[in-house]
C-alpha positions as CSV (number, residue, x, y, z in Angstrom):
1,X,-16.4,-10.6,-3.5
2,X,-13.3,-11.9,-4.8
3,X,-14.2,-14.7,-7.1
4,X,-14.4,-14.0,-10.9
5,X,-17.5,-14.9,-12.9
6,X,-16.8,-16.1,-16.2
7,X,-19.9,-16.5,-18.4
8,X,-19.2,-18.2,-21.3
9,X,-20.2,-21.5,-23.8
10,X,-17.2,-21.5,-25.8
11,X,-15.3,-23.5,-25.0
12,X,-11.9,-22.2,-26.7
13,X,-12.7,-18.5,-25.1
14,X,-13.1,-20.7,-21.4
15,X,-10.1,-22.4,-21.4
16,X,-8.3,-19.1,-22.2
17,X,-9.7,-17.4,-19.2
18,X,-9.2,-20.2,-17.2
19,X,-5.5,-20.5,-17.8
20,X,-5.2,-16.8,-17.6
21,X,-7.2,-17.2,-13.9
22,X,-4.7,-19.8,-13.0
23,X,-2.0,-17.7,-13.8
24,X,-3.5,-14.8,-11.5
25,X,-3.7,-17.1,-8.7
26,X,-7.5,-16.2,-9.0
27,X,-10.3,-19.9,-9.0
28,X,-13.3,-18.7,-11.3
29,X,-16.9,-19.4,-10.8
30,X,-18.2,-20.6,-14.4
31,X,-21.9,-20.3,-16.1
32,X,-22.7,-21.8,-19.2
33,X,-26.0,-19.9,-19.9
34,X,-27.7,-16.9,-19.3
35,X,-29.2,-17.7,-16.7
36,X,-26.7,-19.0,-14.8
37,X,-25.0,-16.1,-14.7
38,X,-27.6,-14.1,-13.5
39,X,-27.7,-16.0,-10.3
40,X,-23.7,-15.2,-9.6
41,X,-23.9,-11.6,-10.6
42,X,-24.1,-10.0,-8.3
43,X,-22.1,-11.6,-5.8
44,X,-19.0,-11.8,-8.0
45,X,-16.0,-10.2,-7.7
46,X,-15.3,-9.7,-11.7
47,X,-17.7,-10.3,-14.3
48,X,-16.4,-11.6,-17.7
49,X,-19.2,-12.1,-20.4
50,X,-18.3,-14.1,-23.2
51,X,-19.0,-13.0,-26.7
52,X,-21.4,-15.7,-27.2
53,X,-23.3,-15.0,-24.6
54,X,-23.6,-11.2,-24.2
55,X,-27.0,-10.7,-26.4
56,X,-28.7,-13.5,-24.2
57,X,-27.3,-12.0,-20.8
58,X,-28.6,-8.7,-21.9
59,X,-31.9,-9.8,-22.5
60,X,-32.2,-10.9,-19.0
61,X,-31.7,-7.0,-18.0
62,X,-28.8,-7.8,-15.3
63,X,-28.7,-5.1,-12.3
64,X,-25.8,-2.5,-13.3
65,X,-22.5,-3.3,-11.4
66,X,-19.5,-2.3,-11.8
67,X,-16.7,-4.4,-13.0
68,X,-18.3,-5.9,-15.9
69,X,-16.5,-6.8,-19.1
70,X,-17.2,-8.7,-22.4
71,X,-14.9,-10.5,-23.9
72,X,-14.3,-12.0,-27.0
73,X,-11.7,-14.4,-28.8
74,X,-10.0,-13.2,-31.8
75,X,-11.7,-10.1,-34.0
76,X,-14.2,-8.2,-31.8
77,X,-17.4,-7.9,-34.0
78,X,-19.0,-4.3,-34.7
79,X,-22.5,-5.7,-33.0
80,X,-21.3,-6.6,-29.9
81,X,-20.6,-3.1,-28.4
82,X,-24.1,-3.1,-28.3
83,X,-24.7,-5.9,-26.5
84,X,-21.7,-5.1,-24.0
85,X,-23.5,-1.7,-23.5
86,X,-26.7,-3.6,-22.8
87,X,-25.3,-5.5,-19.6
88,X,-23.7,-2.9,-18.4
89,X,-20.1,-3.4,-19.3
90,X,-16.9,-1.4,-19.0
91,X,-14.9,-2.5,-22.2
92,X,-14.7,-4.9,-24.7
93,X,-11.9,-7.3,-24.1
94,X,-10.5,-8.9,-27.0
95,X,-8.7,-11.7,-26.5
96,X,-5.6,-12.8,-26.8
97,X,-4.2,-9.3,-27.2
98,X,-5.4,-8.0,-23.9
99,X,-4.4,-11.1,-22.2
100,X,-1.6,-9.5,-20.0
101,X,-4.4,-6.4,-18.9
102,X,-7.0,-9.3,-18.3
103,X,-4.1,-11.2,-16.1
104,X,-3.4,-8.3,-13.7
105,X,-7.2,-7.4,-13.4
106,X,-7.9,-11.0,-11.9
107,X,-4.7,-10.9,-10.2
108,X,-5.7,-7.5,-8.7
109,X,-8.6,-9.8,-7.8
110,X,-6.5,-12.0,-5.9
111,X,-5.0,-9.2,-3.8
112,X,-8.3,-8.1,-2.5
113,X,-8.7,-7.4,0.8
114,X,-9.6,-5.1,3.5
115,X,-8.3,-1.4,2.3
116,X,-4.9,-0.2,3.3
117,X,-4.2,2.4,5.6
118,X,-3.2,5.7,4.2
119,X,-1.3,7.7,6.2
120,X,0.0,11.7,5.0
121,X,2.8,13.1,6.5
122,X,3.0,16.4,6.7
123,X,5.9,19.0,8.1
124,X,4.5,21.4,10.2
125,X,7.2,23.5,9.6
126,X,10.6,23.1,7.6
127,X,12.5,20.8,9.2
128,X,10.6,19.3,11.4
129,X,11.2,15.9,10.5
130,X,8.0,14.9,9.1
131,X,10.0,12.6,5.9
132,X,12.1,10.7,8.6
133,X,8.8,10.2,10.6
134,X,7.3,8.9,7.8
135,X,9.6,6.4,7.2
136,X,9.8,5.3,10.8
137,X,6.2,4.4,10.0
138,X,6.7,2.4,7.4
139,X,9.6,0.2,9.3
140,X,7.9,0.3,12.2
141,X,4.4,-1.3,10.2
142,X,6.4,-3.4,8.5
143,X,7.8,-5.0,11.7
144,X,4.7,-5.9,12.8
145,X,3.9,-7.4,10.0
146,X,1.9,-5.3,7.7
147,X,3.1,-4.9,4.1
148,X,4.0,-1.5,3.5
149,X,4.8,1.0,0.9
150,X,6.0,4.8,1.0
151,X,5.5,6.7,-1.0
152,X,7.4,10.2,-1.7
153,X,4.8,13.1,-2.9
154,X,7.3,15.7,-2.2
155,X,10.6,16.5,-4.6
156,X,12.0,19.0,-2.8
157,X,12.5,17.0,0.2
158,X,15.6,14.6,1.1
159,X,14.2,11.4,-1.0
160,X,11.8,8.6,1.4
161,X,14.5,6.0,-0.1
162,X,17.3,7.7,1.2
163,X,15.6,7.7,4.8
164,X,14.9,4.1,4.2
165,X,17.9,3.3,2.4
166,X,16.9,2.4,-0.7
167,X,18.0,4.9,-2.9
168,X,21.0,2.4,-4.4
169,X,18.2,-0.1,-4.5
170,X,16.8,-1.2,-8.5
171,X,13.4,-0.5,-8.9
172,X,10.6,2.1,-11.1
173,X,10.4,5.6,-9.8
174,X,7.5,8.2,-10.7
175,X,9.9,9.7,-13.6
176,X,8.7,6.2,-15.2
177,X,5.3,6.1,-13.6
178,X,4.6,9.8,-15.1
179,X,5.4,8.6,-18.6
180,X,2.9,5.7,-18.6
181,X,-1.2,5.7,-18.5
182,X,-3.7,3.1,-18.6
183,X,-4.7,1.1,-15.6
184,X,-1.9,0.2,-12.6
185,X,-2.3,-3.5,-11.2
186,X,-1.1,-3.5,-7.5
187,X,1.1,-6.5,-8.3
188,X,3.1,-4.7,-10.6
189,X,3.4,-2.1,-8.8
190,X,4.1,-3.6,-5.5
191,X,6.7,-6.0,-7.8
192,X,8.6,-2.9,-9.3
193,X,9.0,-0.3,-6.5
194,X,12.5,-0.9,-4.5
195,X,12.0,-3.1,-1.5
196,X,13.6,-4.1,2.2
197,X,12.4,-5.9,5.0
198,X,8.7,-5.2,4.0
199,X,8.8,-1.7,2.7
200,X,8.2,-0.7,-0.5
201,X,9.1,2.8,-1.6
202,X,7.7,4.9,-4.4
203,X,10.5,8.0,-4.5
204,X,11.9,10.1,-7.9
205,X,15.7,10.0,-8.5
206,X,16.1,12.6,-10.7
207,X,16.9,14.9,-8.1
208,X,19.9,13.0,-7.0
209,X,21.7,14.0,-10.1
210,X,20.8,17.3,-9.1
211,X,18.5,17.5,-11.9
212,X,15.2,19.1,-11.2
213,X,12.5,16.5,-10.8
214,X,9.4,16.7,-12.9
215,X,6.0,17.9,-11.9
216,X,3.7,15.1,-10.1
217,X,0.8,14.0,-12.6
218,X,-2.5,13.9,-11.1
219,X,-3.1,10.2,-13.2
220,X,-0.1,8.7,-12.4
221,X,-0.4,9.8,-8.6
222,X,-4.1,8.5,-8.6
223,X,-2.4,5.1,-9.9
224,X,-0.1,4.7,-7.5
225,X,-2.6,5.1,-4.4
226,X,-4.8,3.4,-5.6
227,X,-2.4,0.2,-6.9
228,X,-0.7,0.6,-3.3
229,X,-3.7,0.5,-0.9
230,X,-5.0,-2.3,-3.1
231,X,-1.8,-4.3,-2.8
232,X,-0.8,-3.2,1.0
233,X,-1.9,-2.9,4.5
234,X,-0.5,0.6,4.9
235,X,0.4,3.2,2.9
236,X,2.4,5.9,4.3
237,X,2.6,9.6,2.1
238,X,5.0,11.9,2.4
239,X,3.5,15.3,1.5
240,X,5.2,18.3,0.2
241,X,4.4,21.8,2.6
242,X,3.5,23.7,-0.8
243,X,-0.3,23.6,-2.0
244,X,-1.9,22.0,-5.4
245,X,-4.5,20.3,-6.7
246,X,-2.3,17.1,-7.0
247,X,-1.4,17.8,-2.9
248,X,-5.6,18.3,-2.4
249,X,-5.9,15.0,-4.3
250,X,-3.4,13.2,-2.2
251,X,-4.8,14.3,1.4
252,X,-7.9,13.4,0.2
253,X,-6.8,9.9,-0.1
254,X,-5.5,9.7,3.1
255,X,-7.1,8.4,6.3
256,X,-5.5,10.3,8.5
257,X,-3.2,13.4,7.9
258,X,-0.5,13.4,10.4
259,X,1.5,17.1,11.3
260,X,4.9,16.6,12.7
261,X,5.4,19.4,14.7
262,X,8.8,21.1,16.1
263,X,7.2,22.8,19.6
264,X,9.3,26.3,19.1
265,X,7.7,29.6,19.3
266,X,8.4,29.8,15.0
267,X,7.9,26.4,14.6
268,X,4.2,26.1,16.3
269,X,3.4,29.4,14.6
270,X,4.3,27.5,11.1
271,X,1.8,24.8,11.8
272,X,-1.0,26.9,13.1
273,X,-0.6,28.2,9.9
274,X,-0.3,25.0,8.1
275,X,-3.2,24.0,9.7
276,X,-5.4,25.9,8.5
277,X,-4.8,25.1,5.3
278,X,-7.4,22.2,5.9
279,X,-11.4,23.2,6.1
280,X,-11.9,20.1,7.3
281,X,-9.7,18.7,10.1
282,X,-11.4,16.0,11.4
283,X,-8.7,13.3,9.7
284,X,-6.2,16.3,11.2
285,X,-4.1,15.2,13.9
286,X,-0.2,16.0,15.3
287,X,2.6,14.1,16.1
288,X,5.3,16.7,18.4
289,X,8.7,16.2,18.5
290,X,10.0,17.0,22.2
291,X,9.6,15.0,25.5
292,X,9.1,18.2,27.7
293,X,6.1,19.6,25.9
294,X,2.7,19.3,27.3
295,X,1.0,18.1,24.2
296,X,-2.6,19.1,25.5
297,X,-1.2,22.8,25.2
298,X,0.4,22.0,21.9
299,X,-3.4,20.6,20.8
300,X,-5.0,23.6,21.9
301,X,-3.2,26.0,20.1
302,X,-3.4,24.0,16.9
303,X,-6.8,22.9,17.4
304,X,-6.1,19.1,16.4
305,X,-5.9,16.2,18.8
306,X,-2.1,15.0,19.6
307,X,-1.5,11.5,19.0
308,X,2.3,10.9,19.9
309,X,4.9,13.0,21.7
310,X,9.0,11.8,20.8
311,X,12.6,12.9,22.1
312,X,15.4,13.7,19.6
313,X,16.8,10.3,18.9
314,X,20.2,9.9,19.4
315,X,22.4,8.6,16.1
316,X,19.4,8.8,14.0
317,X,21.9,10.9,11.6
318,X,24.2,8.0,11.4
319,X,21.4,5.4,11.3
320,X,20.2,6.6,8.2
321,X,23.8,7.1,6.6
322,X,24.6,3.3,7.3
323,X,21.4,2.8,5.1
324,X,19.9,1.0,8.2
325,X,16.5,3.7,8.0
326,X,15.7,5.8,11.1
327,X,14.1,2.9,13.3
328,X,17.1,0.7,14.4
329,X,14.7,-0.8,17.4
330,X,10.7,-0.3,17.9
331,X,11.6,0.6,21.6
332,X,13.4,4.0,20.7
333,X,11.9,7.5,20.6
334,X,10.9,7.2,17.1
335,X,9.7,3.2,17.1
336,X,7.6,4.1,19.9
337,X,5.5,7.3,18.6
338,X,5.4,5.0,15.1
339,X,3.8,2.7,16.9
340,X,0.9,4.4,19.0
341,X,0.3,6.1,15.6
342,X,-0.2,3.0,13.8
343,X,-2.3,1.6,17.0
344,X,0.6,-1.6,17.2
345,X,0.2,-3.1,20.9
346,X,1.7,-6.5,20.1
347,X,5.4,-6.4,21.0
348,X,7.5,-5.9,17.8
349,X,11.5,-6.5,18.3
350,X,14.6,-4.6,16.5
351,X,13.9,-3.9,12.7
352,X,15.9,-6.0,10.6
């Protein structure tokens, strides 16, 4: 499902798409009639109708799929919305002023893959360390491989690219993302972000100027996610403790919501009481920070499995303020709980 279908007899309109499918790294399947492309349909990836042929495809009654455009070269003629509603279509592409849009789509194309993990982060209580967890995920993924990006859903907390030292680093934050609509390819966005060693980071800076940083909008944030887990392996969120409809829309992406947890008597009490924020806890689970805790007591009284126990590391403070992240080697107290999160067994060595 990752090949483009490109249904088309003219031949000027073709060699368009086909240079804009060479740019997207993208090889097309190509039918010349109606019929033709009835046979691929289904089975493709994309579907881009020509102009010429959209009446003659529609007469054929295709099944309704999604990803279906027609496209046409030059002026876009009145009649053919009709036509491009008959088969089903999305838009109406016109061609070559949507050339860059078409581009990233079949790049987008070319970036398909099994679904990223998304990961949430979420402090049990203040303090507990759940941003600095979350970026020991993303170092820790990225060392095995994976490619990652972070991305910071709270601006009140101390900035994912600071953690991960990138906050010097060039790169589009949401204050640009929130400015923008229309549709987010994951190239560009994985292109844009600031990157290290395999993480990506998607943080705000205004803050840093000790501005306050604007409000998260719902599009933009639905962008994002779904740019990054098309364009990554893992995905890791930090999420802010305070409740909205952006926050609902956020967990609801994730896979698995993960509650760092500091195993005092105020600090459990906090995150019984964060839990049950969620009605549904089945993606629910808790990470607790402290080697002496018996973390089947600590899952009882929150009522959510336990997946990781860690120590206090020693000279995470000054790991982080050397801009070297908070994972300096996998085999530390915070590599190792990253990595029976993320389910790593393969031996990973020091992050670079």
């Amino acid at each position: 499902m990752t090949t483009p279908l490109f249904a088309t007899r003219d031949q000027t309109l073709l060699d368009e798409l086909l240079r804009l499918a060479a740019a997207a790294g993208v090889r097309p399947d190509v039918a010349a009639d109606a019929a033709a492309a009835l046979r691929g349909w289904a089975g493709a990836g994309l579907v881009l109708v020509g102009a010429d042929l959209a009446a003659e495809v529609a007469r054929l009654m295709p099944p309704r799929r999604p990803g279906v455009h027609v496209v046409a070269w030059g002026v876009v003629p009145d009649d053919l919305f009709r036509a491009a509603l008959a088969v089903g279509a999305e838009s109406v592409v016109g061609l070559p002023a949507s050339a860059a849009w078409l581009t990233e789509t079949l790049t987008d194309l070319g970036d398909a893959g099994p679904p990223a993990t998304t990961l949430g982060v979420l402090g049990g209580s203040g303090g507990a360390g759940a941003t600095t967890f979350a970026g020991a995920l993303a170092q820790v993924a990225a060392a095995g491989g994976d490619r990652v990006l972070a991305v910071d859903a709270d601006p009140l907390g101390p900035g994912l690219d600071r953690v991960l030292g990138l906050e010097h680093v060039d790169g589009v934050r949401w204050e640009a993302l929130c400015q923008t609509t229309g549709r987010l390819s994951a190239r560009s966005l994985r292109d844009a972000v600031p990157r290290r060693s395999g993480v990506g980071v998607l943080t705000w800076q205004a803050h840093r100027r000790g501005a306050t940083p604007p409000t998260l909008q719902a599009f933009a944030v639905r962008e994002a996610l779904s740019a990054g887990a098309r364009g990554h392996d893992v995905v890791v969120v930090d999420l802010p403790r305070h409740v909205d409809g952006v926050v609902d829309e956020v967990v609801s992406r994730c896979d698995r919501v993960l509650l760092v947890v500091s195993p005092s008597v105020s600090g459990t009490a906090a995150a019984v009481r964060t839990v049950a924020r969620f009605p549904d806890r089945s993606r629910l689970a808790a990470v607790v920070r402290g080697g002496a805790v018996d973390p089947d007591r600590v899952g009882r009284v929150l009522g959510v499995p336990v997946l990781a126990t860690m120590r206090d590391q020693r000279g995470l403070a000054e790991s982080i303020d050397l801009g070297l992240g908070p994972v300096r080697s996998t085999r530390g107290p915070l590599g190792r709980a990253a990595r029976e999160v993320l389910g790593l067994r393969r031996p990973v060595g020091a992050v670079a």
